[in-house]
N, C-alpha and C positions, 0 to 999 in steps of 0.2 A: 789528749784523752778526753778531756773537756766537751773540744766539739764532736767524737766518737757518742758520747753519750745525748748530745742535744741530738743529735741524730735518732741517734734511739729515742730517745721520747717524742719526736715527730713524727717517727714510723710506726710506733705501736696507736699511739694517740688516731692518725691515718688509718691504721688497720680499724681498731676502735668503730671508729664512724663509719666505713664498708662492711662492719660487722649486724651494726645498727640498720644499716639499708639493706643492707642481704636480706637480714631476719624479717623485718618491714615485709619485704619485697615475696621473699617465702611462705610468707603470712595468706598474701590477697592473694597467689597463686594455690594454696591451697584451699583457700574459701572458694575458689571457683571452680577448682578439681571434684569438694564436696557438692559443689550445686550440680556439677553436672551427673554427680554418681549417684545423686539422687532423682535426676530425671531419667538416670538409664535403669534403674530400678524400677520405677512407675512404669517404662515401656519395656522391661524384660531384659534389656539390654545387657545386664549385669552376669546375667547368666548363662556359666557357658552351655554349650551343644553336646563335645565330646569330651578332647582333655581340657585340663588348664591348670593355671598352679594355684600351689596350695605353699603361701609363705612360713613360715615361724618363725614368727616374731619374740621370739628368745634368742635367736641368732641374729638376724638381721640389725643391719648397722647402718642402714638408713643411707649407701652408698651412693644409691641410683642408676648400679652397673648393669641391674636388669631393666630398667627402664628403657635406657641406650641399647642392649642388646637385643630387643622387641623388635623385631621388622613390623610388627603393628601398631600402631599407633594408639596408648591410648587403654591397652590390656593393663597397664601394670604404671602406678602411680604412684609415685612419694606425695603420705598423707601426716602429719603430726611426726616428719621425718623417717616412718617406714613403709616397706613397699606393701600395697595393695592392690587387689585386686580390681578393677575400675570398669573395663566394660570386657566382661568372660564371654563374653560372645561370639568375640571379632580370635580371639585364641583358636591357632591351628595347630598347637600342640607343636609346634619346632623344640622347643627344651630349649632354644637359645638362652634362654633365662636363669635354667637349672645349669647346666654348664657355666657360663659364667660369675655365678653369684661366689664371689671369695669366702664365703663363709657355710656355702651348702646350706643356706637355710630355704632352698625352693626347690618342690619336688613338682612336676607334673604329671598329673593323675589323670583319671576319667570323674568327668561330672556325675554328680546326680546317683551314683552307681545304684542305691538302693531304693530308689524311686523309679529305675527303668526297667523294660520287659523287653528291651530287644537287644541283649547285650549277653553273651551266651557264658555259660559257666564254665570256666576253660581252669589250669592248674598252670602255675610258674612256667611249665615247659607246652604250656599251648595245648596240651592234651584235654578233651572233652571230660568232665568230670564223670563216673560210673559208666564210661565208655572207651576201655583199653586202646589203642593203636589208632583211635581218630581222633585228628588236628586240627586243629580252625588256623587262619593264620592269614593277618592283612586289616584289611576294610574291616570284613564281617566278625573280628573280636574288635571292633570300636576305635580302633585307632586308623586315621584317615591319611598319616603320612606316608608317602613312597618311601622312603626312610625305612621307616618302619617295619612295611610290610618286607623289604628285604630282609631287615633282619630277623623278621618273623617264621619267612620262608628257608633261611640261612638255619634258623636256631633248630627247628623239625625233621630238616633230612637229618641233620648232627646226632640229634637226639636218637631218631631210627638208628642210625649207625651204630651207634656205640651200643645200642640194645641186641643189634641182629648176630646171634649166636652162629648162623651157620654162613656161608659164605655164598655170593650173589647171584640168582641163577640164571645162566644168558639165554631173555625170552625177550630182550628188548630187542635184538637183530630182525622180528617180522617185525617190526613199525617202521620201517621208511623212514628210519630216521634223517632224511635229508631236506628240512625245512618242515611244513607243516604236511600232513599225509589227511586225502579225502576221505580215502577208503583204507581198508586192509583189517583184516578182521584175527583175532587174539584167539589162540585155541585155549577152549577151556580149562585144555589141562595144568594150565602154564598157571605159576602161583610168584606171581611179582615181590617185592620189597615195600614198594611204594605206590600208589595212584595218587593222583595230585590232581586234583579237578580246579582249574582256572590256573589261564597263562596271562596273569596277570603279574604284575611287579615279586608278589609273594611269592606267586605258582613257579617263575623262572627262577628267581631265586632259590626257590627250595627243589627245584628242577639241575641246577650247577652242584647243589652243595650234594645231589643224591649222587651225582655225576665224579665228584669227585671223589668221594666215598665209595664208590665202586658198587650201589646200590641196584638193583634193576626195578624200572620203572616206568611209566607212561604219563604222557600229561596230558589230559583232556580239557579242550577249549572248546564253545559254542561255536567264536566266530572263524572268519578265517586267517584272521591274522594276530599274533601275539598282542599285549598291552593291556587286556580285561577293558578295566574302567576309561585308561589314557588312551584309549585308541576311539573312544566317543566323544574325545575332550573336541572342543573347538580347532580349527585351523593354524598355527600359530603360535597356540596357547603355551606358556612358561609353567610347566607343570614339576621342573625339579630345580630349588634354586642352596641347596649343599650339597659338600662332597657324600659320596658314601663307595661304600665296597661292596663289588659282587662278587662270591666263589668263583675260582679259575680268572676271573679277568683281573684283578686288582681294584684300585680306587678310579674314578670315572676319570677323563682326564680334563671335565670341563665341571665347575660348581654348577653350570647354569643352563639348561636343557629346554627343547622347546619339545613340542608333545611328535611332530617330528623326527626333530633330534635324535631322542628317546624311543621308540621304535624303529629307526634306521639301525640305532645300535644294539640293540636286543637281536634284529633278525640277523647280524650280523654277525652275532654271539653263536643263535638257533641253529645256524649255518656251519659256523666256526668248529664249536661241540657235540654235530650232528644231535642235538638233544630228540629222544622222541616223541613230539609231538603230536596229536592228533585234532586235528581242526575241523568245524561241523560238528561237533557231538556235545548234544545241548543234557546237562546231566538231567536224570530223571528217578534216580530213586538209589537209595541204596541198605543192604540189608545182609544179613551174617548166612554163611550156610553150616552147615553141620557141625564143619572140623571148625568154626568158629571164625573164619576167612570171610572177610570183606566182599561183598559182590557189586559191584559201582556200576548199574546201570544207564545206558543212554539210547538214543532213539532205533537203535542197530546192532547193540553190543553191552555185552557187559566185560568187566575185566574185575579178574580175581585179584585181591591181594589181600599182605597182611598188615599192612597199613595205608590209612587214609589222611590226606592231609586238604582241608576245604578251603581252597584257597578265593572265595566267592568275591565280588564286590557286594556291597550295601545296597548298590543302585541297579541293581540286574532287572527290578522290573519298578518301571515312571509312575509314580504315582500319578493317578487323575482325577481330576474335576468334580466329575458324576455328575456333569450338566447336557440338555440335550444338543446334538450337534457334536459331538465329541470324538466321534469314529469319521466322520469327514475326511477327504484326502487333503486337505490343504491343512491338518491339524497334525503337529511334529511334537514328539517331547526329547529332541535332540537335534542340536546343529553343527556341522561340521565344519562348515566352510559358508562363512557369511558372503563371502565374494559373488558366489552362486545366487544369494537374491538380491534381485536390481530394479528399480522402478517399481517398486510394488506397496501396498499398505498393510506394516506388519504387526500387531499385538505380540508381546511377550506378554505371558506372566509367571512371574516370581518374585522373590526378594534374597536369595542367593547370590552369591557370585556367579557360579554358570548361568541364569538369569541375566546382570545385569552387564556381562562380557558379551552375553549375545546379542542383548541391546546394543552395547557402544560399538559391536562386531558389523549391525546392522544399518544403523546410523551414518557407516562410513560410505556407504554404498553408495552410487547415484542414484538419486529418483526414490530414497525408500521415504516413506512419513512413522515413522517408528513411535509405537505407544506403549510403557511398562507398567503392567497393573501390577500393585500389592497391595494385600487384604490389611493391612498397619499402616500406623502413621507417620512408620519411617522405618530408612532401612538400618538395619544396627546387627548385623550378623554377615557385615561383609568387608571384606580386607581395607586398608586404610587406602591403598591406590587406586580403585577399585570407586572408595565412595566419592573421592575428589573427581578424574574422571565423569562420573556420572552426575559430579553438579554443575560442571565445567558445560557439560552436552544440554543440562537441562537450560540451563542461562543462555546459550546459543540456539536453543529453539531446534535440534537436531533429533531432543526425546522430549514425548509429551509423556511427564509422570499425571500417573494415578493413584495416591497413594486412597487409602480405605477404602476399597475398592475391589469387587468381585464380580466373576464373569458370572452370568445366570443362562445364558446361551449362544451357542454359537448358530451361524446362518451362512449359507454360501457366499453371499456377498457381504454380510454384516457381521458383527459381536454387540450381544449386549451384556451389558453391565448396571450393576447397582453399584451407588457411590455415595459416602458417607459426606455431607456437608454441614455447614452452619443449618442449613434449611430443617436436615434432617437426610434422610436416604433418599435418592435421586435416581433415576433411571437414565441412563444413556446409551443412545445406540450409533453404534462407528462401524461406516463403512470399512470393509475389513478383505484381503487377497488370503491371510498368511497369520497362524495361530500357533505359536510356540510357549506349550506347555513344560516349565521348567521350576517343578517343585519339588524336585529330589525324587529317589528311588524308595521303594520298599521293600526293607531289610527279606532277604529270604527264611524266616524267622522259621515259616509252616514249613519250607527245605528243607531246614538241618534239625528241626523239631523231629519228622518223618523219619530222619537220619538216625535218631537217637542222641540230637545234642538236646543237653537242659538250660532251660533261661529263668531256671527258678532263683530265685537272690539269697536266698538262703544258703544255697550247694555254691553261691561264688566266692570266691576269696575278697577279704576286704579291701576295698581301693589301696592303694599304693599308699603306705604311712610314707610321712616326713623320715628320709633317711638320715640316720645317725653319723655323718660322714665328717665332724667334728670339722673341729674351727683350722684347727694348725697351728693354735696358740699355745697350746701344751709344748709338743714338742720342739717351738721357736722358743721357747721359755727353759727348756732345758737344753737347749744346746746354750743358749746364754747365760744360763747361771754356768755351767760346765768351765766355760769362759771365762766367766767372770771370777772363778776360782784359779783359775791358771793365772790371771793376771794377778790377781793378791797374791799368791805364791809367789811369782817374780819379782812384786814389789818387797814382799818382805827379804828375801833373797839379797835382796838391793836397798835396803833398808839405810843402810850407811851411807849410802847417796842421795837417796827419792829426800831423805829425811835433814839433810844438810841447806842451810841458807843459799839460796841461789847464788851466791857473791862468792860464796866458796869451792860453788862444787867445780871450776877449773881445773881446782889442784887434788881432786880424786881420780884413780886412774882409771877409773870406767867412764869417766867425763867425754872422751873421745867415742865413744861405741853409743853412750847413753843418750850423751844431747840431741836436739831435734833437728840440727842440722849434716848431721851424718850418722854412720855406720845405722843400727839399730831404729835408733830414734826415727832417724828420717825414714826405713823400713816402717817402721808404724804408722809414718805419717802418711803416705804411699798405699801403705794399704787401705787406712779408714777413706780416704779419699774414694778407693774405688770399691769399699763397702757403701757407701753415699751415693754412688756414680747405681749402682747393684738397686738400692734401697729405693733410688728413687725413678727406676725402668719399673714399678710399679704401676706407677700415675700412666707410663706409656702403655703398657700392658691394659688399663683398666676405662681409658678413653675412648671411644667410639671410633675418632677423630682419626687416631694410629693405626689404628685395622691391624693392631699387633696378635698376633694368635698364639706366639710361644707356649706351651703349658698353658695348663686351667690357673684363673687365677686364686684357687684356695692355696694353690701350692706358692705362689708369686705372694698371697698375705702370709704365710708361715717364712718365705723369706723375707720382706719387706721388715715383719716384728724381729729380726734374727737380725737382720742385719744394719739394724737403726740403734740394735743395745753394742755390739760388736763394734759399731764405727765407735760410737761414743769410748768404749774401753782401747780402744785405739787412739783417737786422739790423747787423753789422759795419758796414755804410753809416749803416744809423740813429743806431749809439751814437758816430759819428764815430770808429771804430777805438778806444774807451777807456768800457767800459762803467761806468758809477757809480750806476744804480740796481739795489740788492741784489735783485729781483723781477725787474728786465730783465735781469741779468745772469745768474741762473740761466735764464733762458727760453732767453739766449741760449745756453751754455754746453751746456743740453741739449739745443738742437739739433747741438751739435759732437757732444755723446754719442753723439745718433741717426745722425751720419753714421760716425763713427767702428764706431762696434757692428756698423752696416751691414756697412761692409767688413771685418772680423774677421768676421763671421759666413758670407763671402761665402767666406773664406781657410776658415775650418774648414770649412766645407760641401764644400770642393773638397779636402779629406782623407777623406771620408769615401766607403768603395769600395758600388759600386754596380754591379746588376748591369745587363748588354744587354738580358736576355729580358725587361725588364716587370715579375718581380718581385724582391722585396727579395731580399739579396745575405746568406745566411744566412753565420753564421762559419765553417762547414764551408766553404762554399764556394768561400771566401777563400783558406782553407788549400790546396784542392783546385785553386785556380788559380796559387797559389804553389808546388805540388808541380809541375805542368806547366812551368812555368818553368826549376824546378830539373831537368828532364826534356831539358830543350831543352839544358844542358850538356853536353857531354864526361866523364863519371867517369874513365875511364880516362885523362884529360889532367891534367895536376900542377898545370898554370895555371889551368882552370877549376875542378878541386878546388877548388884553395887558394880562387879565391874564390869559391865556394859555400859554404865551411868559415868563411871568414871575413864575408862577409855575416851567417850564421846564429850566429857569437859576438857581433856587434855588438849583433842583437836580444834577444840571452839575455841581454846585459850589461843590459838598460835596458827590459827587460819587468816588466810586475807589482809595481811599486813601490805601495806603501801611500801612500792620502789622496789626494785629486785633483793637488794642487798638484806632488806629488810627481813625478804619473806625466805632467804635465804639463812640469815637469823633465827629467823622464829622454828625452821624445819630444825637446825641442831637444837635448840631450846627445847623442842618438844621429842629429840631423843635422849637428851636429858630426864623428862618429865618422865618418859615413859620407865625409863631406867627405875627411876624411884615408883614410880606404880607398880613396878615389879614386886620390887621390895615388900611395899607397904599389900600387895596380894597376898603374899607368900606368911607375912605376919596375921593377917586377918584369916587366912585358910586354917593357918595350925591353932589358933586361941578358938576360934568357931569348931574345932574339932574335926577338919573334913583330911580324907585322906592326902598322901602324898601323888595319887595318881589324879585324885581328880583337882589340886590344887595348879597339878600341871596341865591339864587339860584346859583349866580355865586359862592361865596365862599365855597359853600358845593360842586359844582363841581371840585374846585380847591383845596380841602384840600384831597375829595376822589382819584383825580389826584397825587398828590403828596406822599400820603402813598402808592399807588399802587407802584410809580414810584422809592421810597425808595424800597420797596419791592423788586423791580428789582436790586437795587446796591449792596444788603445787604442780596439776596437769599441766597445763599449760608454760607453766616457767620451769620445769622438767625440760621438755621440748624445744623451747627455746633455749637454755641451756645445752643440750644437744648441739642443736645447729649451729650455734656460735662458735660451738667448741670443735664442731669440724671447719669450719671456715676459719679459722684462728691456727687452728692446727697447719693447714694447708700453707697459709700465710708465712707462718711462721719459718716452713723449711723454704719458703720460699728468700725471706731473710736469710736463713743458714747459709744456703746454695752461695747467695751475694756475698756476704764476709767469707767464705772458701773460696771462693775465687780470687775474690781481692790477696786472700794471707797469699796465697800460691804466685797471684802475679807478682806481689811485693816480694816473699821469698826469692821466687827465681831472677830479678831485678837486682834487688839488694846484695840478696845473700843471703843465707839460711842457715848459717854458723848461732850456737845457742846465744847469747848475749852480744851477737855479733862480734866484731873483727874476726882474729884469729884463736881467738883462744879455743 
């Protein structure tokens, strides 16, 4: 038993000191996370474009599972142990983060919302706000994933559906429905269900789900071929990399689609569900007639209906320059297929991703000298693959960057540019074949304005609040007390046993059923084993490493807390309440550790101040919300002086004590102090004559004063306390794990009879 425990104090002492380095070590990686969030701030970086998340730090437990689950790099950062928002720029709204996060504390939103004007005022089900039976749905409501815009397009026909009182009337049979149709013209008389203008990701989408609904309707596209936006993407290009669902077809059957890919399979669908389609017909206006029916103009046709769903892209028309030379033929604001230019001299400018794909698209060619202007002095709004690539090209001399840098004209054979240096602005002029402008598109804002959509902020509904979608700790916590009541019942039940000197209980006749080495017992012990085995496919579940996708893992933390109390009341059942093997007994002992730590880390976690907006809660800040506080009192009153004066001596008494332990001291000492501050308020309020409500007023300002203002002494050993305590925690089952295996191998070895032999 002896050397059992020098063990232990070797391994915890061991643990100790990798606790000491971790924290060290956590320390300088977060000093250099703050440096750099504060140079993507100074260049904009920090903020995102469209969606991005939005943490609560009330929930958040400092995991790091969204970090990992980030295909970008870099978005989302453990700062002071919770997650932050770090450079929102590089954010393409995947949700990966919000799906994963075991505790639902991250929602992804749209940026900005009430600072923007090209973001249209839509309602929960996508309907245009004071405009009955017209949808927006995709790109042009602000969200930029294919994802998305299916289920945007998915969620609109649904919505028609379940609204369309009368039954569908067959006027889709003149569209030719067999692939896209050039011509064929819609008699006026005919009154649709649906128009759907763009056969884009949304348009098709919401094109299957009219389809299977039994809706009648038509889809107008400009080009000629399905895809909207993805059918302009580059050559190649990886334009869907999750699964998703489209009406009638099911789930894709590949995660990972190339822009290709992705319109092989769409016309294949187009084909498949004779959808009808109308290709050429570039929209142009649309506007109510009498009986209050839709009339969806295009260059040759209008088509009647009773609902409209805008399934537009963002980028239907390239923004440009406004510099002379701009209408030129050798000047593109889209490329398709880099392969097609060879040997030539080509200016991109952007700083996008389509930008900078076109560059490294161009680069690869033979013969090209490829140069990428951007008007910044860096690129910080482009995928993490994306900016490696592009410094990998610029090192091998295959792109010459420009960064601060604007084009001022273009020439048949030339581009010139102004160029921001040390000198000051510089003029440059580059012989030039080949000018690809790629600065995004401009929203169709004056389109669906015309339309009757509104982009007033005031008519939008507020961004997407943090969802209430709780922890999973409630109800892990009542199935374990539920539990844990069934096990006290059986104990007392058995009370004449559990309750006998181990020496004795041979000659009880439940001795046989009860011990840990049969009937019962070993049932107990069997199971908590593979409540542990259960408990800890958490870790697998929450590793990047495992690519495990089982369930979300809020549901995997509501087990993981469930079945870490449950093993623990299992072993105790196993060892018959009186553990005697030195390897089961540490097993078990560390699973009290684990629950115990649990809750102490639950209690410190709940001292430490956090802010509402999303992100970390800087020490200024703290102070700045305990000045407001002190603000909210009376000065000129002697009672709330006094205790503002005395709050703020309690914390001076018991701030900034030397050595952890100390200042861990001085924080109980001063709930102590305050306790009696209470007191001696509540005497000084009733002899000074002041009421019972404002005696209470005061005190509830002077307690929320003083945890602030502790908050402030003990920030930082707060936090490090945290992280200790997750790293310890970890550690600890990871001990547990080892004496469980050992009691099992010994058991099955030995023998597993209770006091051993045969009794």
């Amino acid at each position: 038993m002896s050397w059992w425990l020098l063990v232990l104090v070797v391994a915890v002492l061991g643990l100790a000191c990798l606790a000491v380095w971790r924290q060290r070590t956590d320390l300088a990686r977060m000093r250099s996370v703050l440096e750099e969030r504060e140079q993507d701030r100074q260049s904009g970086a920090d903020s995102a474009q469209l969606q991005h998340p939005v943490v609560d730090l009330s929930r958040c437990l400092g995991c790091g599972t969204c970090v990992a689950a980030c295909p970008e790099d870099g978005v989302l950062e453990l700062v002071h142990g919770q997650a932050v928002v770090a450079k929102g720029a590089r954010c393409q709204g995947i949700s990966a983060c919000e799906r994963e996060c075991p505790v639902g504390a991250i929602t992804v939103t749209i940026a900005n919302l009430d600072e923007r004007d090209d973001v249209p005022a839509v309602g929960a089900d996508l309907e245009a706000i004071g405009e009955p039976g017209l949808f927006l749905a995709g790109e042009v409501t602000a969200h930029a994933l294919i994802k998305t815009a299916i289920e945007h397009g998915t969620r609109v026909a649904a919505t028609i559906a379940q609204r369309r009182m009368s039954p569908a009337l067959p006027s889709a049979a003149v569209l030719q429905p067999h692939g896209l149709a050039s011509v064929g013209e819609l008699p006026s008389s005919d009154v649709l269900d649906l128009c759907v203008v763009g056969a884009g990701p949304a348009g098709l989408a919401c094109s299957l789900e009219a389809t299977r609904n039994g809706l009648s309707f038509v889809t107008l596209e400009q080009q000629a071929t399905v895809g909207g936006t993805v059918a302009q993407y580059p050559r190649a290009k990886l334009v869907l990399s999750e699964p998703v669902d489209l009406p009638l077809h099911g789930r894709l059957s590949r995660n990972a689609y190339t822009k290709e890919d992705l319109i092989a399979l769409w016309d294949g669908i187009v084909q498949e569900h004779q959808l009808p389609i109308l290709g050429g017909q570039t929209f142009e206006g649309l506007e109510r007639d009498a009986d209050g029916l839709f009339l969806v103009r295009t260059q040759d046709r209008f088509v009647r209906a009773r609902n409209v769903c805008m399934a537009l892209g963002r980028r239907g028309t390239p923004r440009h320059l406004g510099v002379p030379g701009e209408d030129l033929p050798k000047v593109a604001n889209h490329m398709l297929d880099a392969s097609s230019v060879t040997g030539r001299r080509v200016l991109v400018v952007g700083g996008g991703d389509a930008a900078i794909e076109a560059a490294l698209g161009l680069a690869e060619q033979p013969g090209n000298e490829v140069t990428l202007s951007y008007r910044k002095q860096a690129f910080f709004r482009i995928r993490s693959r994306n900016d490696q690539r592009l410094r990998d090209a610029a090192q091998d001399g295959r792109i010459r960057l420009l960064l601060q840098s604007e084009v001022t004209a273009i020439h048949p054979d030339a581009v010139e540019l102004a160029v921001v240096d040390g000198a000051g602005i510089q003029k440059l002029s580059l012989s030039n074949d080949d000018v690809f402008i790629m600065i995004g598109g401009t929203p169709p804002v004056a389109t669906l304005q015309a339309a009757g959509v509104s982009f007033d902020p005031g008519l939008r509904p507020p961004a997407r609040a943090i969802e209430e979608r709780g922890t999973g700790l409630l109800p892990a916590l009542v199935v374990a007390f539920a539990m844990s009541l069934a096990a006290l019942v059986w104990c007392l039940l058995h009370l004449d046993y559990y309750g006998m000197p181990v020496s004795m209980r041979p000659t009880h006749p439940d001795h046989h059923a009860l011990r840990p080495g049969r009937g019962l017992g070993l049932g107990f012990g069997i199971g908590s084993a593979a409540l542990i085995v259960v408990n800890l496919l958490y870790l697998a579940r929450r590793s990047p490493k495992w690519k495990l996708r089982l369930g979300s893992l809020r549901g995997w933390m509501t087990v993981h807390v469930a079945t870490g109390i449950l093993a623990f009341l299992g072993a105790c059942l196993h060892s018959a309440m009186a553990p005697r093997s030195a390897s089961g007994g540490y097993a078990m002992w560390g699973l009290a550790v684990l629950l115990l730590t649990g809750a102490i880390g639950r209690y410190v976690y709940a001292w430490i101040p956090r802010a509402a907006n999303g992100r970390e809660l800087r020490l200024d800040e703290v102070k700045a919300t305990l000045a407001e506080h002190v603000d909210d009192q009376d000065a000129d009153d002697s009672f709330e002086a006094r205790a503002q004066r005395a709050v703020l001596a309690v914390v001076a008494r018991r701030q900034w004590r030397r050595g952890f332990f100390g200042r861990v001291a001085s924080w109980l000492g001063g709930q102590r102090d305050l306790r009696r501050l209470m007191f001696e308020l509540r005497a000084e309020g009733v002899s000074a004559g002041r009421s019972r409500t404002e005696v209470g007023r005061t005190q509830r300002l002077a307690r929320r004063a003083h945890h602030e203002a502790t908050a402030i002494a003990h920030f930082e050993d707060l936090r490090a306390v945290l992280s200790t305590w997750r790293y310890l925690h970890r550690w600890i089952a990871v001990l547990m794990v080892v004496f469980l295996v050992q009691h099992i191998v010994s058991a099955l070895f030995y023998g597993s009879s209770f006091g051993g032999g045969a009794r």
